[in-house]
C-alpha positions as CSV (number, residue, x, y, z in Angstrom):
1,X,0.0,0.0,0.0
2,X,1.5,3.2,-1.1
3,X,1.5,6.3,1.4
4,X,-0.7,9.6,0.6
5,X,1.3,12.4,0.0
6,X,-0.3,16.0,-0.4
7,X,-0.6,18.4,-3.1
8,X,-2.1,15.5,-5.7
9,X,-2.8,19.1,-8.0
10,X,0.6,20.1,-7.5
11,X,2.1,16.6,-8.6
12,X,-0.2,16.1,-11.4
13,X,0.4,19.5,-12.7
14,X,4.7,18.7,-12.0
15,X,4.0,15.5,-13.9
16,X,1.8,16.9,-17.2
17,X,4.7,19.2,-18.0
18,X,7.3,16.9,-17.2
19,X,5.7,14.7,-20.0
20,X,4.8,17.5,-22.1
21,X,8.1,18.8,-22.6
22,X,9.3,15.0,-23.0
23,X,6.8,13.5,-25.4
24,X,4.5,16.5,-26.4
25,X,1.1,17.7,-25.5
26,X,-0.8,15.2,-27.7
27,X,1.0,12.1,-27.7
28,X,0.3,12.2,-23.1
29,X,-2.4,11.1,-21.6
30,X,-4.1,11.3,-18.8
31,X,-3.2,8.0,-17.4
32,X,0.5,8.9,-18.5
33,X,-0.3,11.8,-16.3
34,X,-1.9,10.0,-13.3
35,X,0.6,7.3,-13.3
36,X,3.7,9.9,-13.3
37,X,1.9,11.6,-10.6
38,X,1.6,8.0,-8.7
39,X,-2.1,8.8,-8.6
40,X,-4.9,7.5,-10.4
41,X,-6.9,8.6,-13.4
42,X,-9.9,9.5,-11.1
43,X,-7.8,11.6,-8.8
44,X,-6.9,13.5,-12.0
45,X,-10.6,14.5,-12.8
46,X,-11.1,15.0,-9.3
47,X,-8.8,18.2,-9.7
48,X,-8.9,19.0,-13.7
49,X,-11.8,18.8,-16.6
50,X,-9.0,17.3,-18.9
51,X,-5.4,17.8,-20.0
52,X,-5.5,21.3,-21.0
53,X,-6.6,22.7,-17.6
54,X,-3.3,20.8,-16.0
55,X,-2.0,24.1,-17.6
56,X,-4.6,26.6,-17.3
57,X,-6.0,25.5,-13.7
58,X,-3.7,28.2,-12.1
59,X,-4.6,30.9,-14.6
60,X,-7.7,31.6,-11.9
61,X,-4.9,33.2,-10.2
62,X,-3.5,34.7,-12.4
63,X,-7.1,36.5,-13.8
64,X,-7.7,37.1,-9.7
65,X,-4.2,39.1,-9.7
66,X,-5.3,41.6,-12.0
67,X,-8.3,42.4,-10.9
68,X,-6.9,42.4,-7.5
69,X,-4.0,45.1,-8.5
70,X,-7.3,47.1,-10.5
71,X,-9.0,47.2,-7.2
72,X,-6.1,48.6,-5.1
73,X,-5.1,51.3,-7.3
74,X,-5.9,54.4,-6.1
75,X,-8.9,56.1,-7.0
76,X,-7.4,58.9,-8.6
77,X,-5.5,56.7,-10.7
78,X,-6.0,57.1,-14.5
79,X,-7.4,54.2,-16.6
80,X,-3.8,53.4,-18.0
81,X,-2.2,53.8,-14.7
82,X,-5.2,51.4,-13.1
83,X,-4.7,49.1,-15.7
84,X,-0.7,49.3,-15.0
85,X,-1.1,48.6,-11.3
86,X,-3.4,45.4,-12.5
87,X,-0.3,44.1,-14.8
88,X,2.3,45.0,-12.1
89,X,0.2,42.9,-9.4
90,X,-0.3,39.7,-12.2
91,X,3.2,40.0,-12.7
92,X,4.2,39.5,-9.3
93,X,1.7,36.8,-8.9
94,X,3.4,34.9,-11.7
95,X,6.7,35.3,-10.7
96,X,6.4,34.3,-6.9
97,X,4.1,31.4,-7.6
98,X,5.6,29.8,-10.4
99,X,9.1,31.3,-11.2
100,X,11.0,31.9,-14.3
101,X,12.1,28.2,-14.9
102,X,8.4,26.9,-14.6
103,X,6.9,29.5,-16.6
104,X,9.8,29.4,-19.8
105,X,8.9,25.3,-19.4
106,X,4.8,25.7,-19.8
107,X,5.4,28.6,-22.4
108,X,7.6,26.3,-24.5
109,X,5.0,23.2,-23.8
110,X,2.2,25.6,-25.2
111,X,4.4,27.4,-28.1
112,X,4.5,23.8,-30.0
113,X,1.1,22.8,-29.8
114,X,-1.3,25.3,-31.8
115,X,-4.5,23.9,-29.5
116,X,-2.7,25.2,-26.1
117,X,-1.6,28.2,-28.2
118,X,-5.4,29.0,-28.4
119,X,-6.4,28.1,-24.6
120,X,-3.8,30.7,-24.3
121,X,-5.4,33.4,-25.9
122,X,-8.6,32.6,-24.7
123,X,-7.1,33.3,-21.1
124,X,-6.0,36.4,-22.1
125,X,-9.0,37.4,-24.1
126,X,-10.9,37.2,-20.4
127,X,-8.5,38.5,-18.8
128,X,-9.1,41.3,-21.1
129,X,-12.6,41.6,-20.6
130,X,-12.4,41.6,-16.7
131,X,-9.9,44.6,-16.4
132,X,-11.9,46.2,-18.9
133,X,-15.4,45.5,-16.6
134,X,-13.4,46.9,-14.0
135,X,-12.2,50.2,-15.5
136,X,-16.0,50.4,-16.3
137,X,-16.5,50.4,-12.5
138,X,-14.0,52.6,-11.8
139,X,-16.3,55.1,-14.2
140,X,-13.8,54.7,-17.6
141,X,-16.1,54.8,-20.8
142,X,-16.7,51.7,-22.3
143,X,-14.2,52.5,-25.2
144,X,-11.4,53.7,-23.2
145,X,-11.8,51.2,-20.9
146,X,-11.3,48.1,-24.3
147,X,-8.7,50.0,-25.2
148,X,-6.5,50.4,-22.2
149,X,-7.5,46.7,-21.4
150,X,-6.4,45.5,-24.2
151,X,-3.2,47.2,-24.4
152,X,-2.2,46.6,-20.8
153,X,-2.7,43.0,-21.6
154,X,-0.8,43.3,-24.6
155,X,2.2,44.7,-22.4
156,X,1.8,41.8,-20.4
157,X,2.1,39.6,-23.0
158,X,5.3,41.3,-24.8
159,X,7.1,41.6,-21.3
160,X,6.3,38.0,-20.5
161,X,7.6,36.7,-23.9
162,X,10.4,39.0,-22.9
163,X,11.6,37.5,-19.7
164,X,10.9,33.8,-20.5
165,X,13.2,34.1,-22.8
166,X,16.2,35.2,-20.5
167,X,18.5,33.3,-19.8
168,X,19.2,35.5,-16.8
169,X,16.5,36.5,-15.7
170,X,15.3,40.4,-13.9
171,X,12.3,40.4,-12.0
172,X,9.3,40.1,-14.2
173,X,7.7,43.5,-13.0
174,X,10.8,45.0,-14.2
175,X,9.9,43.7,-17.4
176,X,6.8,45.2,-17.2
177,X,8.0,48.6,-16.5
178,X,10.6,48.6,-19.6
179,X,7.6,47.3,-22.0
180,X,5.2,50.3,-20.8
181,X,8.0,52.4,-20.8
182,X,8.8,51.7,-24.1
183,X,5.1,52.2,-24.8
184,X,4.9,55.8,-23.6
185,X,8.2,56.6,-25.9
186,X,6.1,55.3,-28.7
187,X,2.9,57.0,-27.8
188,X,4.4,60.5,-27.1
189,X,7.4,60.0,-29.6
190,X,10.3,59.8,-28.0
């Protein structure tokens, strides 16, 4: 008889990209998974809908982040400089949680199979939508509010590119702050 050990999630999600990166997305299974994990399969659909989510489970997170840096920004704040506090509080919640080597790992899992390339943006795209609801509450027009969403997002996603790809990497809010830095020197042309 084998002994519990805690964290089945964890393990399961430790195992998935182990065999991910080893064999590929579509060639594992979940019993692959399971059996790496020493679980079973029905201790894997206990804690995910399928093999995707492995990936995507922690995303909640990652979507609870933004919102979380939205709501702490000061009132006064403008919509961009909201939206910037939302990034800066997701990117912190990537980097403590997961680190640099986890996250280049599940971005180069996801990078070579076009269906996780699409979960992907899906994740974003609501992540999108929910800073966007929120600069809506914070009294931003609807417009303005799509717009800075989407941009801040986009920031995100060019500074996360960014740093997985170091091989040394800075912290990942420092990342952050050189892509919207970057952005204003575009947007006022300098």
């Amino acid at each position: 008889m084998t002994r519990w050990k805690p964290d089945a999630a964890g393990r399961l999600g430790e195992a998935a990209l182990e065999l991910f990166a080893e064999r590929g997305f579509e060639q594992t299974t979940v019993e692959d998974i399971a059996t790496r994990a020493g679980l079973t399969k029905r201790t894997f659909f206990r804690h995910f809908a399928d093999k995707r989510e492995v990936l995507f489970a922690p995303g909640l997170a990652f979507h609870r982040a933004f919102l979380d840096g939205l709501a702490a920004a000061p009132a006064s704040a403008s919509a961009l400089e909201a939206a910037i506090a939302a990034v800066q509080a997701a990117a912190a919640v990537v980097e403590e949680q997961r680190g640099h080597a986890h996250a280049r790992r599940r971005q180069a899992v996801i990078a070579a199979s076009p269906e996780l390339q699409e979960r992907e943006l899906v994740k974003l795209a609501g992540v999108v939508g929910a800073v966007a609801a929120g600069l809506v509450e914070r009294r931003v027009d609807e417009a303005t509010a799509a717009l800075v969403a989407e941009t801040a997002v986009g920031v995100f996603k060019v500074a996360f590119e960014r740093w997985v790809g170091e091989e040394d990497p800075r912290p990942l809010p420092e990342v952050v702050d050189e892509a919207f830095a970057a952005l204003r020197a575009v947007a006022t042309g300098r």
